[in-house]
PDB file as gemmi writes it, atoms N, CA and C in Angstrom:
CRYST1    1.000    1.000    1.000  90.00  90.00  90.00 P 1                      
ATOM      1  N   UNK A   1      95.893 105.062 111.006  1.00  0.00           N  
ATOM      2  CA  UNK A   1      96.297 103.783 111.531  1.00  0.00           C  
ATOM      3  C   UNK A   1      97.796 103.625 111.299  1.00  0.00           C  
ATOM      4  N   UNK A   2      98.349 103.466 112.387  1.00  0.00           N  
ATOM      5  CA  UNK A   2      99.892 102.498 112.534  1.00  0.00           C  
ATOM      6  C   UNK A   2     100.514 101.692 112.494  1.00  0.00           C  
ATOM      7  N   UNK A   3     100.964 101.049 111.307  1.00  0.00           N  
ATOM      8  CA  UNK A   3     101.065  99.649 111.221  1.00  0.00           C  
ATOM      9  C   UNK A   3     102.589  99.410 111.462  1.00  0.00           C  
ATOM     10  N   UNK A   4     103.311  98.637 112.570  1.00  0.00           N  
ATOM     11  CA  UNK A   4     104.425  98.732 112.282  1.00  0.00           C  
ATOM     12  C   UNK A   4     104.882  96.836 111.652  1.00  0.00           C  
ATOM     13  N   UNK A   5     105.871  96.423 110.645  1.00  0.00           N  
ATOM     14  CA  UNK A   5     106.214  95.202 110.319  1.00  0.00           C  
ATOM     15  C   UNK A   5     107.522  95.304 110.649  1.00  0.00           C  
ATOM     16  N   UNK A   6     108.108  94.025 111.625  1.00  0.00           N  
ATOM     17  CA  UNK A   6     109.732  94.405 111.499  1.00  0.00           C  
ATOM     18  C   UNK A   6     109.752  93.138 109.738  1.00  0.00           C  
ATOM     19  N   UNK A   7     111.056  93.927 109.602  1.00  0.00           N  
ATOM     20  CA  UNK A   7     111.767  93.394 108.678  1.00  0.00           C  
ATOM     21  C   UNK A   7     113.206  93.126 108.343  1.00  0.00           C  
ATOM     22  N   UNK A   8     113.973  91.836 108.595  1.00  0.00           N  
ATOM     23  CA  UNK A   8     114.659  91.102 108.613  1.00  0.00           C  
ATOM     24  C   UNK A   8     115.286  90.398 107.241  1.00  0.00           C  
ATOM     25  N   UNK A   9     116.623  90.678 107.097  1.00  0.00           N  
ATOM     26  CA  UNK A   9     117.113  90.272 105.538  1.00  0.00           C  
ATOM     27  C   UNK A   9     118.369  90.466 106.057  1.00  0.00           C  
ATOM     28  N   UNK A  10     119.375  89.310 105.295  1.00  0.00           N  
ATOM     29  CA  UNK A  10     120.844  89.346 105.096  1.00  0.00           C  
ATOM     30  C   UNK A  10     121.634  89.840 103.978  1.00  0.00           C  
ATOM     31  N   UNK A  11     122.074  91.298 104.276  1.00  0.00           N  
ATOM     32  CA  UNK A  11     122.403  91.968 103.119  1.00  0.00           C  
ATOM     33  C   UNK A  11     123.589  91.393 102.579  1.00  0.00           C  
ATOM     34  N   UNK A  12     123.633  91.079 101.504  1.00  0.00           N  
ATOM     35  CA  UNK A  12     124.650  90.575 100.411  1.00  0.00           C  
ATOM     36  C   UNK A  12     125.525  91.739  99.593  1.00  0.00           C  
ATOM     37  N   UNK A  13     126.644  91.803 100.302  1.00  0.00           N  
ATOM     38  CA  UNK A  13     127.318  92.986  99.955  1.00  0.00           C  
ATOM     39  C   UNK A  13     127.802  92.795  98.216  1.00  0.00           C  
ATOM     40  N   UNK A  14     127.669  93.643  97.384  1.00  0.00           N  
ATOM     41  CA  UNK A  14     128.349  93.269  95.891  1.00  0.00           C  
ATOM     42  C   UNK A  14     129.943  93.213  95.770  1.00  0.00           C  
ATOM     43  N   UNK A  15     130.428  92.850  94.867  1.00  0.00           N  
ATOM     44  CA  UNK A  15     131.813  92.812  94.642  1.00  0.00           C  
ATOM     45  C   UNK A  15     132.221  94.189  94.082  1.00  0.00           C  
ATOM     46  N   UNK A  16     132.589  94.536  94.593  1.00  0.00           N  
ATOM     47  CA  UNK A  16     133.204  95.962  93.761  1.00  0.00           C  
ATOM     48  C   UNK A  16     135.260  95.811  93.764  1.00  0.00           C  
ATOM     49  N   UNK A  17     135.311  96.122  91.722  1.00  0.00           N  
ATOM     50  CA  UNK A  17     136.661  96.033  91.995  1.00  0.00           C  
ATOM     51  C   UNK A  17     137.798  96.947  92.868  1.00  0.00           C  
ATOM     52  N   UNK A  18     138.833  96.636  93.719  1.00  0.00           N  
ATOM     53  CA  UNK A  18     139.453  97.583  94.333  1.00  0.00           C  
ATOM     54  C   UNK A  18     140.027  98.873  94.000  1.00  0.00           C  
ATOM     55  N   UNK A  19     139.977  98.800  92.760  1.00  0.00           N  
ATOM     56  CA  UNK A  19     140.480 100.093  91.957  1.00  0.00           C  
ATOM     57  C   UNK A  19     139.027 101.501  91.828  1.00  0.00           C  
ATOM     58  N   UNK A  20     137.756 100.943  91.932  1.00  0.00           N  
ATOM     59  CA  UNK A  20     136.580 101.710  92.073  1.00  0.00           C  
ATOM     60  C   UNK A  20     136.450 102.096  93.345  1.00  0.00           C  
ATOM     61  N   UNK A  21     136.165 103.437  93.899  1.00  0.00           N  
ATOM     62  CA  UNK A  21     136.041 103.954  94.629  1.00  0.00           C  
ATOM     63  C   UNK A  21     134.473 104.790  94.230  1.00  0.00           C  
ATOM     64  N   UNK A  22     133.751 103.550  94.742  1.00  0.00           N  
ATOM     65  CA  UNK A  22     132.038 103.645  94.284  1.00  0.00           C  
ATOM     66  C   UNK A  22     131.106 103.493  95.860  1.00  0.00           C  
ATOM     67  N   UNK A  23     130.730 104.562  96.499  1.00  0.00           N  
ATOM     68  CA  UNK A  23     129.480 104.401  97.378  1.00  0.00           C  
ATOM     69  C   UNK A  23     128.271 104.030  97.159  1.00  0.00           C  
ATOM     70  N   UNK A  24     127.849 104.688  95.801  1.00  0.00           N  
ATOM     71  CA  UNK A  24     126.684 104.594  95.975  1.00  0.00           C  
ATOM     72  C   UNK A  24     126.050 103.091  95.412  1.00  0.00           C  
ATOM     73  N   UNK A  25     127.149 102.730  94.233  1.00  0.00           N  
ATOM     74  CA  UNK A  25     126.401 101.016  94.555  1.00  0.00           C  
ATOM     75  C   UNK A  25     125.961 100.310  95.387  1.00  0.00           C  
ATOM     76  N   UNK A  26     126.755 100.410  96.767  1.00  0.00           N  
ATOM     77  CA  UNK A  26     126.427 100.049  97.978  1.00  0.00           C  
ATOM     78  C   UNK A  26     125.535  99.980  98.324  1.00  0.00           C  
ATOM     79  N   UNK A  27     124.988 101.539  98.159  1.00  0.00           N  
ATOM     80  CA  UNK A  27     123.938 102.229  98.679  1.00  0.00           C  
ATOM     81  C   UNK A  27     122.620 101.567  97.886  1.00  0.00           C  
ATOM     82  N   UNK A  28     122.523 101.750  96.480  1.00  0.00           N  
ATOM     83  CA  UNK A  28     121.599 100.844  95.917  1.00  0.00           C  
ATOM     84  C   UNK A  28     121.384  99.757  96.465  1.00  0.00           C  
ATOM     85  N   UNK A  29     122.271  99.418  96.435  1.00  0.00           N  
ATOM     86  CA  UNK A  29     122.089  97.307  96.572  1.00  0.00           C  
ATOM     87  C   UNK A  29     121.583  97.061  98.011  1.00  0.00           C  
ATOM     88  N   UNK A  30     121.985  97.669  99.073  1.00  0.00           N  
ATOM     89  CA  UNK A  30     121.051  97.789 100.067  1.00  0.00           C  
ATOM     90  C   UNK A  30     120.130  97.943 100.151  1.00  0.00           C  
ATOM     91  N   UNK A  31     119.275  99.167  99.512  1.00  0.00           N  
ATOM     92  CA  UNK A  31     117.928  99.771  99.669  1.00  0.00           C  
ATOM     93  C   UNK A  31     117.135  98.589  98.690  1.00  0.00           C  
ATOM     94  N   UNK A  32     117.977  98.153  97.780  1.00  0.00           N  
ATOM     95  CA  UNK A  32     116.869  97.475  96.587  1.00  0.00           C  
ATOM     96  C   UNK A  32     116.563  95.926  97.322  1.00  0.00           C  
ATOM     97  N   UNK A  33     117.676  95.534  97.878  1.00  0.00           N  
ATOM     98  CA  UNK A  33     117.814  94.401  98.631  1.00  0.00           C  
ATOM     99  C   UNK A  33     116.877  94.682 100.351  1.00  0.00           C  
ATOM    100  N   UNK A  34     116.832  95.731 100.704  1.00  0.00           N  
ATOM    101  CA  UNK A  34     115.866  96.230 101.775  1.00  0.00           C  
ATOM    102  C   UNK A  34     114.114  96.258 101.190  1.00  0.00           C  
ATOM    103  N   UNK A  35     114.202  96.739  99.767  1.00  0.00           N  
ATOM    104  CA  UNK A  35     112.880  96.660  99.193  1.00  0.00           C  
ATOM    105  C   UNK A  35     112.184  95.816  98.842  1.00  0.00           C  
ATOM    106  N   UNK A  36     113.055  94.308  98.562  1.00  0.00           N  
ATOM    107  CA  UNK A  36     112.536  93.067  98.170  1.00  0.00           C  
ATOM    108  C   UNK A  36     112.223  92.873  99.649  1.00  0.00           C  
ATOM    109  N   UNK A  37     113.114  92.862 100.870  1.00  0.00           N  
ATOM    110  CA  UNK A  37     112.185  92.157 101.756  1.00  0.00           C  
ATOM    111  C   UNK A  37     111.236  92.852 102.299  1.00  0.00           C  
ATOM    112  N   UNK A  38     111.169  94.422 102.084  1.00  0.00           N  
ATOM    113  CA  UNK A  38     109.816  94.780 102.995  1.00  0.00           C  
ATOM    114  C   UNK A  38     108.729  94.260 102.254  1.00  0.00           C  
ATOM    115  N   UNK A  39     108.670  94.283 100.758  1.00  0.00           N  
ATOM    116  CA  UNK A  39     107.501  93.913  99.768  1.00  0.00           C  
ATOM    117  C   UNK A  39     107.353  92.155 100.488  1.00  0.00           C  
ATOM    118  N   UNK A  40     108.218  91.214 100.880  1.00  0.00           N  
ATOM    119  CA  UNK A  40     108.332  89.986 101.527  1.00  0.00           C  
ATOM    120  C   UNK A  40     107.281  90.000 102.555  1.00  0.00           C  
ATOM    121  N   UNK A  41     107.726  90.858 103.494  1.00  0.00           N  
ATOM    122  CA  UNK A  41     107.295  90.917 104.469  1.00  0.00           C  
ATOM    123  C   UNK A  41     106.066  91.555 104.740  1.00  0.00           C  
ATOM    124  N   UNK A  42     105.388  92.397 103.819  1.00  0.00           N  
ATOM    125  CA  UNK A  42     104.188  92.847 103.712  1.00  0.00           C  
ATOM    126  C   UNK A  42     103.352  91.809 103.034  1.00  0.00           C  
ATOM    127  N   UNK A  43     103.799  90.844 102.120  1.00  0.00           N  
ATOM    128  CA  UNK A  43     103.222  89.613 101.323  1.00  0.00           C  
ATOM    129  C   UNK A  43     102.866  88.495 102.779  1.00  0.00           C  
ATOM    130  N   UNK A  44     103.890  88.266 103.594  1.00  0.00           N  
ATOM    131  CA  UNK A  44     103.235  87.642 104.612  1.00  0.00           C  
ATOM    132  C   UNK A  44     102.508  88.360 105.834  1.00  0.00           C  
ATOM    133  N   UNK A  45     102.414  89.219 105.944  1.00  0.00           N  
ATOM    134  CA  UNK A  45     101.637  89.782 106.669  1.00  0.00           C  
ATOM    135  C   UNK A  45     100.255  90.167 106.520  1.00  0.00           C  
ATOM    136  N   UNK A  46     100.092  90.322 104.741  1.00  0.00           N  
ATOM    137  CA  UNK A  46      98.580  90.394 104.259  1.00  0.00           C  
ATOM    138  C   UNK A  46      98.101  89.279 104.371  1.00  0.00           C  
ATOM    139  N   UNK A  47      98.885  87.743 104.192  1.00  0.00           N  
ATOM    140  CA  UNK A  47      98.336  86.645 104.341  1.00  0.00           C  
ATOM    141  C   UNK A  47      98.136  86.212 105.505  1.00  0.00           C  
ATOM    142  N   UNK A  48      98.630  86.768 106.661  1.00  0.00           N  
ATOM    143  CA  UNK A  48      98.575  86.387 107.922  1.00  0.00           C  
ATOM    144  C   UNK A  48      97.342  87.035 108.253  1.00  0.00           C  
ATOM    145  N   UNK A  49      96.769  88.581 108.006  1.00  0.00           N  
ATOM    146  CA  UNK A  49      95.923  89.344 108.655  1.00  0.00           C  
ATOM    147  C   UNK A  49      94.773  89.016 107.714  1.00  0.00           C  
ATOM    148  N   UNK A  50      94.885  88.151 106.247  1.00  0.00           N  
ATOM    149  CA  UNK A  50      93.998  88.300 105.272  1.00  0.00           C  
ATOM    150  C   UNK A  50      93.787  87.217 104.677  1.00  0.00           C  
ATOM    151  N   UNK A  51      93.465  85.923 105.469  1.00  0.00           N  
ATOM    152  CA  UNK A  51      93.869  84.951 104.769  1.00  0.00           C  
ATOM    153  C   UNK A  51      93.065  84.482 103.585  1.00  0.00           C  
ATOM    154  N   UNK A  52      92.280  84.888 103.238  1.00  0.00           N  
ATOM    155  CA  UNK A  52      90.991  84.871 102.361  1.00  0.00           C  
ATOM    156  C   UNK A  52      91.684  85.690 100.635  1.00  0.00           C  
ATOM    157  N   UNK A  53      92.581  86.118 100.420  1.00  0.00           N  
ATOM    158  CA  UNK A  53      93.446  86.972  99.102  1.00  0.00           C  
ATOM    159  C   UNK A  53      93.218  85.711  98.220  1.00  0.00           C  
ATOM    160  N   UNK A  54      92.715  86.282  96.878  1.00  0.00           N  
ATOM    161  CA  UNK A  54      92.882  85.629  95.578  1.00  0.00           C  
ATOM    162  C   UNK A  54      94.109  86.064  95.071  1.00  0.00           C  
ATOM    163  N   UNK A  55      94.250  85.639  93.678  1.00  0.00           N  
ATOM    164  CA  UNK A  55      94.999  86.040  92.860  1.00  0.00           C  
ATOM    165  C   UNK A  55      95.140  87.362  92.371  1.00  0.00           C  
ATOM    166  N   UNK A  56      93.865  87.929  92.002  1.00  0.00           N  
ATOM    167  CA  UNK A  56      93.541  88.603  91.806  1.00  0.00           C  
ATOM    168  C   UNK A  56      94.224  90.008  92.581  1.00  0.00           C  
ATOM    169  N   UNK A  57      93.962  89.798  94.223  1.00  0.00           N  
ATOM    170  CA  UNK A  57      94.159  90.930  95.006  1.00  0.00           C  
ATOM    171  C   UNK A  57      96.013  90.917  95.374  1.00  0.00           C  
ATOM    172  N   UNK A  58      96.405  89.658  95.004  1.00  0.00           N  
ATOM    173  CA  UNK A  58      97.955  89.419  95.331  1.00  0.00           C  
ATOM    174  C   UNK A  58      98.438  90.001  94.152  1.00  0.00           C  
ATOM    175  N   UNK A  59      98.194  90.018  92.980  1.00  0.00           N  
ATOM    176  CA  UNK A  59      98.564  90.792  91.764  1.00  0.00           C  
ATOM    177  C   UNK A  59      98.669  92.883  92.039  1.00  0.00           C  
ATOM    178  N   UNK A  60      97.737  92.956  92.466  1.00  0.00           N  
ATOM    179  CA  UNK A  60      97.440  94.429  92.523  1.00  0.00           C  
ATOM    180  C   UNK A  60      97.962  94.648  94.032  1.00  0.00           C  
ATOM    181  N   UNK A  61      98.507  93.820  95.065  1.00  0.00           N  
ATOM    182  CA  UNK A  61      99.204  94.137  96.158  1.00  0.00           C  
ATOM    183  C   UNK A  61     100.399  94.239  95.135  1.00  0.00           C  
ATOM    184  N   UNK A  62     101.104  93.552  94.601  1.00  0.00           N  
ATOM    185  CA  UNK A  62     102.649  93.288  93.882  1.00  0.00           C  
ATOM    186  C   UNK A  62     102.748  95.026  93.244  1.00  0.00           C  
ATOM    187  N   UNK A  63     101.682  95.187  92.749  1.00  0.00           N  
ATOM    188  CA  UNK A  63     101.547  96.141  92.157  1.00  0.00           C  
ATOM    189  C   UNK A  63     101.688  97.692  92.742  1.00  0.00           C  
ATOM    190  N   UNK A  64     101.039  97.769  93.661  1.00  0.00           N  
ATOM    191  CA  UNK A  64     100.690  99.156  93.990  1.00  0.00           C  
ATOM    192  C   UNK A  64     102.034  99.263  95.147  1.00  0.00           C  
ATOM    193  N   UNK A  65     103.139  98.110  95.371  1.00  0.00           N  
ATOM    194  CA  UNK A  65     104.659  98.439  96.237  1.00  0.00           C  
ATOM    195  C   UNK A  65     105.684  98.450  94.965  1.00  0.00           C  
ATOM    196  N   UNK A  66     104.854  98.767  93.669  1.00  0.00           N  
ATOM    197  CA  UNK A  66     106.558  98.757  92.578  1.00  0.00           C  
ATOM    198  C   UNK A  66     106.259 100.276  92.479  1.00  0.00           C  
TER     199      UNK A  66                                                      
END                                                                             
């Protein structure tokens, strides 16, 4: 099965001082900032396709995207 979710987020670029000549922070802070919203966006989408989720099953969703 194929599930596709779009996912939508305003990346918040970090401050880096001008004297650092650093990519890959960038690069983190994107992907980690990309990872909070797909985990977002999979949280409303289980509730949209699942509306029936306890606590219980929202705990072990949180879980099994860390």
């Amino acid at each position: 099965m194929k599930v596709c979710i779009p996912i939508e987020f305003k990346y918040i670029e970090p401050k880096i001082p001008e004297d650092v000549i650093d990519n890959t922070t960038l690069l983190i802070s994107f992907v980690l900032q990309a990872r909070s919203a797909f985990i977002s966006a999979m949280d409303v989408w289980y509730d949209r396709n699942y509306p029936l989720k306890d606590a219980e099953t929202k705990t072990q969703l949180g879980l099994n995207f860390e």
